[in-house]
C-alpha positions in Angstrom: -14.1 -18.3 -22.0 -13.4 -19.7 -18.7 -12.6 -18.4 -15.3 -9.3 -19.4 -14.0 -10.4 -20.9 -10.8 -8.4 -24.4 -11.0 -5.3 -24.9 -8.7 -3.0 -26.7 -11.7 0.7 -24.9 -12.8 2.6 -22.4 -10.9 0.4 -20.0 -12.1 -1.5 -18.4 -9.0 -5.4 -19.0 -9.1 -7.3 -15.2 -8.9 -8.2 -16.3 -5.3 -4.6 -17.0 -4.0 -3.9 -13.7 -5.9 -6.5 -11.1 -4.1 -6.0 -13.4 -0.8 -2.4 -12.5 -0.6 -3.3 -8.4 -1.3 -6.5 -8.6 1.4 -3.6 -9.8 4.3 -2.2 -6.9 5.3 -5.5 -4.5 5.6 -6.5 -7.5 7.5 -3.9 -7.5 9.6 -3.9 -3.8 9.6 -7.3 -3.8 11.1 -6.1 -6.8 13.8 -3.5 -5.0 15.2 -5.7 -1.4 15.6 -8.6 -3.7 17.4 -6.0 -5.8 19.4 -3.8 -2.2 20.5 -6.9 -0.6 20.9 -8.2 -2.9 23.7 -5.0 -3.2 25.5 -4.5 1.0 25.4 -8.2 0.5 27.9 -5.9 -0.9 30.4 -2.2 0.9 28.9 -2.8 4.3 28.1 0.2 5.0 27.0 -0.4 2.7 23.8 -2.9 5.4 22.6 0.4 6.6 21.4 0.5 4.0 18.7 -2.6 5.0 17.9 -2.1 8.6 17.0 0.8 7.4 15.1 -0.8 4.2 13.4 -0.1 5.2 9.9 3.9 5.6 10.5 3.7 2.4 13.1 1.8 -0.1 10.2 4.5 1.7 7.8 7.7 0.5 9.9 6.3 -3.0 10.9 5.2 -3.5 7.4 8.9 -2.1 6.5 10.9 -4.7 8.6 8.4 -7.6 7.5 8.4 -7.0 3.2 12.3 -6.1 3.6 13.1 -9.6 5.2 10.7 -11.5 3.2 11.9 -10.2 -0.6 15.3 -10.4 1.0 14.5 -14.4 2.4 11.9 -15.9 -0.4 11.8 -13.6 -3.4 8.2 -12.8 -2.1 5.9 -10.8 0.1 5.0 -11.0 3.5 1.6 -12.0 2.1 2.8 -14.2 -0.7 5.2 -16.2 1.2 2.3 -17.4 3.5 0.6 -18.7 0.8 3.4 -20.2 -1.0 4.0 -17.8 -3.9 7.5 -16.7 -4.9 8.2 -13.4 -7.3 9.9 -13.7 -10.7 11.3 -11.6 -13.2 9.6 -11.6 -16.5 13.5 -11.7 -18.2 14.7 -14.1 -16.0 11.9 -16.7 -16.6 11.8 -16.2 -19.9 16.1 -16.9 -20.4 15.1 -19.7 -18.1 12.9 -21.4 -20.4 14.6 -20.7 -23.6 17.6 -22.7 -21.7 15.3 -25.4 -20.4 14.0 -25.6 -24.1 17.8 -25.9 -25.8 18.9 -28.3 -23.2 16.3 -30.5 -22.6 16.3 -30.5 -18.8 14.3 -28.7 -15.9 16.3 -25.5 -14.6 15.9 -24.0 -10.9 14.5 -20.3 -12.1 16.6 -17.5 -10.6 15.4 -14.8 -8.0 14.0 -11.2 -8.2 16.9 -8.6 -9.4 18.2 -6.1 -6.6 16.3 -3.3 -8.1 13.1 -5.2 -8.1 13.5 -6.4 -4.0 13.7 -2.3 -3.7 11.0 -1.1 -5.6 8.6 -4.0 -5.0 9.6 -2.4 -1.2 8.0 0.6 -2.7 4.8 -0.7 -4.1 4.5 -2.7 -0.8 5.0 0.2 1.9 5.7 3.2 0.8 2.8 3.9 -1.8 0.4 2.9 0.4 1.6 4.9 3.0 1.0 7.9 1.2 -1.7 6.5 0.4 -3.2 6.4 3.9 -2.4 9.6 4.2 -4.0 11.2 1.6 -6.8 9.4 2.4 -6.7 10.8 5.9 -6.6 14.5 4.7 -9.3 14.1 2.6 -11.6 12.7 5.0 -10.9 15.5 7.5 -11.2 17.9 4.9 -14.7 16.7 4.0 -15.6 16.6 7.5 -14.7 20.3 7.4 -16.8 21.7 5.3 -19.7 19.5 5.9 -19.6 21.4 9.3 -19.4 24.5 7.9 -22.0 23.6 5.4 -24.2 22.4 8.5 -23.3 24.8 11.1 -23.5 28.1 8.6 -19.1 28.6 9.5 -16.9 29.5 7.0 -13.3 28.4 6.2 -11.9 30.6 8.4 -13.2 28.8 11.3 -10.9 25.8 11.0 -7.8 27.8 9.5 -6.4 27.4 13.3 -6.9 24.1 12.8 -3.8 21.9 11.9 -5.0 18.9 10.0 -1.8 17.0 10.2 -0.8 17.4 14.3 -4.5 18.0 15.7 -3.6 21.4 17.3 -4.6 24.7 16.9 -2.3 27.9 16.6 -2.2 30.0 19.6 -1.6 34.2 19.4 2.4 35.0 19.0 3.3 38.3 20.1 6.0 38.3 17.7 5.0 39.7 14.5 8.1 37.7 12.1 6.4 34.4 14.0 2.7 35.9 13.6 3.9 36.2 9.9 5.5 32.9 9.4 2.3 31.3 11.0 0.3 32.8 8.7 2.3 31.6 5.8 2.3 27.8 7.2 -1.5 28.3 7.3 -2.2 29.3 4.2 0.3 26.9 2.3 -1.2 24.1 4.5 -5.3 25.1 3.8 -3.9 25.5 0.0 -2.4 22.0 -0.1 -5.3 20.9 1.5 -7.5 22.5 -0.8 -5.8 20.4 -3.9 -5.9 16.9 -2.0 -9.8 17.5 -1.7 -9.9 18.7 -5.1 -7.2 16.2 -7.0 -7.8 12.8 -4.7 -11.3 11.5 -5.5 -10.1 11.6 -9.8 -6.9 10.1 -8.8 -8.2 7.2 -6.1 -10.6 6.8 -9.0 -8.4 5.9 -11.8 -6.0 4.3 -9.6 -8.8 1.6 -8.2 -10.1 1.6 -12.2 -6.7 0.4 -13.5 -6.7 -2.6 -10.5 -10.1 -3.7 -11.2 -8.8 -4.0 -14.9 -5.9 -5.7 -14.6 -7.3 -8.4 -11.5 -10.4 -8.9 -14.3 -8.0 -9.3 -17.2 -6.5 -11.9 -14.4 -9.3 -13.6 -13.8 -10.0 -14.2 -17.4 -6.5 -15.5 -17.9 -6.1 -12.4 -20.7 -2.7 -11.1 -18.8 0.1 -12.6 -16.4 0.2 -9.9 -14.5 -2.3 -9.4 -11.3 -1.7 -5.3 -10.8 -0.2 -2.4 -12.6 3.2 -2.3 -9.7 3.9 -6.1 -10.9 3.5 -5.4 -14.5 5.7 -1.9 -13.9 8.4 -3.9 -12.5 8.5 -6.9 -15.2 7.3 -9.6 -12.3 5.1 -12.6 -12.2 4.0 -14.3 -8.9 4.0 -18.4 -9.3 3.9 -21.0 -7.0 6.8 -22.1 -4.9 8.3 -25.1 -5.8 8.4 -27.9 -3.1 12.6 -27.4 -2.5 11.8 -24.0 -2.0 8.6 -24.4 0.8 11.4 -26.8 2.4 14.2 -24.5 2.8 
């Protein structure tokens, strides 16, 4: 069996394929350096920082949105000349091509595809982030309560999400309803750490699966949102890379 490592088709070589998902961590990781060294002289783009999940989200938004919406393709993918196509479409497109003889143009993503491909592209990973972010400072929690002898109660007036603590209220309805929030936010908390490392697990199982079953040519499909959607990334023709 060989590897699929030649550049020949409009199938997408495995290298094209994880180059095009590596960009946007990579760019992810540019803009938090770059932002990062101009806050040392603008403070207030520390701002940006304490926000940097929602402000990757939105710029990540505006650039997949225009992209799908442009080129049938990814921020990512259109850099590196890959277009999307649905499964049906291609394979209509080739049954006609077959019956008439003649090369035909293959037709675009489907409206609900643009959207949810939006999905996979932003939102997911956005949650993503997110989840990862709770967990983290949930582990760092109790490893300093497992170092330092605390129990949970010491970070219950903690907010995980907004970095504050909860200050006294003389009122006892708000004393009450701040009680609540705290104990449905250390429960939810409490089910991320429990729930996220089985869950990242499978979830980075099932991609190492399907970019293998890539890379030996056994599938079409390079991760489980493109085969969920019924899309195959292929090269860009040349009329497209000119307009």
């Amino acid at each position: 069996m060989l590897f699929q490592v030649g550049g020949q088709g409009d199938r997408p070589t495995f290298f094209e394929m994880a180059a095009a998902q590596q960009l946007p961590a990579s760019l992810r990781a540019a803009l938090t350096y770059s932002i990062g060294v101009l806050a040392l002289r603008r403070p207030f783009l520390h701002k940006v920082l304490d926000y940097e999940d929602e402000f990757f989200a939105m710029l990540m938004l505006v650039l997949e949105t225009h992209s799908l919406r442009t080129t049938d393709a990814s921020f990512a993918e259109s850099l590196y000349g890959l277009r999307r196509r649905s499964v049906q479409l291609k394979i209509k497109n080739d049954n006609v091509r077959l019956i008439k003889g003649e090369k035909s143009q293959p037709s675009g993503l489907e409206k609900r595809q643009r959207i949810l491909s939006v999905v996979f592209l932003v939102v997911l990973p956005y949650f993503k982030s997110k989840l990862n972010s709770v967990y983290n400072r949930e582990r760092e929690a109790r490893l300093q309560a497992s170092l330092w002898g605390n129990d949970d109660e010491t970070f219950e007036g903690t907010s995980y999400f907004d970095g504050t603590e909860a200050s006294p209220v003389p009122s006892r309805t708000s004393d009450t309803q701040v009680t609540v929030r705290a104990r449905l936010r250390k429960k939810v908390q409490k089910l991320v750490f429990a729930c996220y490392p089985f869950l990242h697990a499978g979830v980075e199982g099932l991609s190492f699966s399907y970019q293998l079953l890539y890379l030996l040519d056994a599938t079409g499909f390079y991760s489980l949102g493109l085969h969920a959607l019924g899309i195959h990334v292929c090269r860009a023709t040349g009329q497209e890379l000119v307009i």
